[in-house]
C-alpha positions in Angstrom: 97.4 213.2 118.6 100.2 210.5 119.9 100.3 207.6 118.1 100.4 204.2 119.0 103.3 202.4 119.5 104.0 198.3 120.4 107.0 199.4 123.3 106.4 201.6 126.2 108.4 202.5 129.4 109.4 200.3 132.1 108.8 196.9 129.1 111.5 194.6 128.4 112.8 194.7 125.7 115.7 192.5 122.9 117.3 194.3 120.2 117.1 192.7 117.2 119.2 194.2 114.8 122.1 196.4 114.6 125.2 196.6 116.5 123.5 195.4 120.0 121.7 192.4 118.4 120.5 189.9 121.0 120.7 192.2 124.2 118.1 192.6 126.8 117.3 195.6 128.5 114.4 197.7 130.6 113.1 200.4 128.2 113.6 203.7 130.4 112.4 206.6 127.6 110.4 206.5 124.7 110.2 209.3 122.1 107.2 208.7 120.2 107.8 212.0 117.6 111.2 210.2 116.6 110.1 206.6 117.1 113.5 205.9 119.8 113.8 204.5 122.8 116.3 204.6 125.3 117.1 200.8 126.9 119.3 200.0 129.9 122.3 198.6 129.2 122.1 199.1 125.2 123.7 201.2 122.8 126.2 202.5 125.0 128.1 205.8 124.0 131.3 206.6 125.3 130.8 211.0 126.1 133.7 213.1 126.7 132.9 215.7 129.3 135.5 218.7 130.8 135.2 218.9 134.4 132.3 220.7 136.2 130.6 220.9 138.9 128.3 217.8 138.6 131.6 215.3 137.8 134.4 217.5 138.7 137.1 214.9 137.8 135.6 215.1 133.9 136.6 212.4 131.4 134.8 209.7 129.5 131.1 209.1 130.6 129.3 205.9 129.2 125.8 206.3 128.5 122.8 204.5 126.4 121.7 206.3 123.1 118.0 205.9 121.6 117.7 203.3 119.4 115.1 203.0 117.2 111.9 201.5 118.5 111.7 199.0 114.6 115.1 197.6 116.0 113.4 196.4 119.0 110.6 193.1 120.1 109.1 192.8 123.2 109.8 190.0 125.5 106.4 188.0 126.3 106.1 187.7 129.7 105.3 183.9 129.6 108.0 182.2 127.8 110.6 185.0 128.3 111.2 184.9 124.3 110.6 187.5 121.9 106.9 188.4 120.4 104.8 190.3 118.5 102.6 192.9 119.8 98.7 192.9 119.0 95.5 194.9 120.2 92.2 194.1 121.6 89.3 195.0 123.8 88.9 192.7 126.9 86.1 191.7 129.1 86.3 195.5 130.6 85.7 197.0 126.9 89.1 198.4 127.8 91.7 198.2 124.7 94.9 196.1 125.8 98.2 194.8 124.8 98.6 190.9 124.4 101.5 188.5 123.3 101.0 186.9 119.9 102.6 184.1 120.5 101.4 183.1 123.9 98.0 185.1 123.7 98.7 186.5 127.0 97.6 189.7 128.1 100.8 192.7 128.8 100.6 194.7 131.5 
């Protein structure tokens, strides 16, 4: 069974601890057997590739490495500030995401 996690794909997202504190980003993969997720635009890795035939000029690629999903806090949708994540059943007996701080519902 998967287990339950507070991010998913396609949330935004601020880092808040680490090397990348205090950056925003679109979370783009999430590997739940790991707990990481990759975010746009944070944790950037510098790769060093030989040339082939997908870059055939080679050199230094930069690219975003999972970071783990306790180093990250969902934006609320509402104030555009970082919140905590809870659960609960809505009018449609349908379990949902919703902002603690706002109480708002997350799509």
């Amino acid at each position: 069974m998967q287990k339950k996690l507070h991010i998913k794909k396609g949330d935004t997202v601020v880092v808040i601890t680490g090397e990348s504190k205090g950056q925003k980003g679109r979370v783009l993969d999430v590997d739940r057997d790991k707990n990481r997720a990759i975010v746009e635009g944070v944790n950037t890795v510098s790769k060093h590739t030989k040339p082939n035939a997908k870059s055939p000029q080679g050199g230094i690629l930069k690219k975003e490495a999972p970071i783990n999903i306790s180093n990250l806090m969902l934006v609320d949708p509402a104030s555009g500030k970082p919140t905590r994540i809870g659960r609960r059943l809505n009018d449609k007996n349908k379990l949902v995401r919703y902002s603690k701080k706002s109480g708002e519902e997350i799509k």
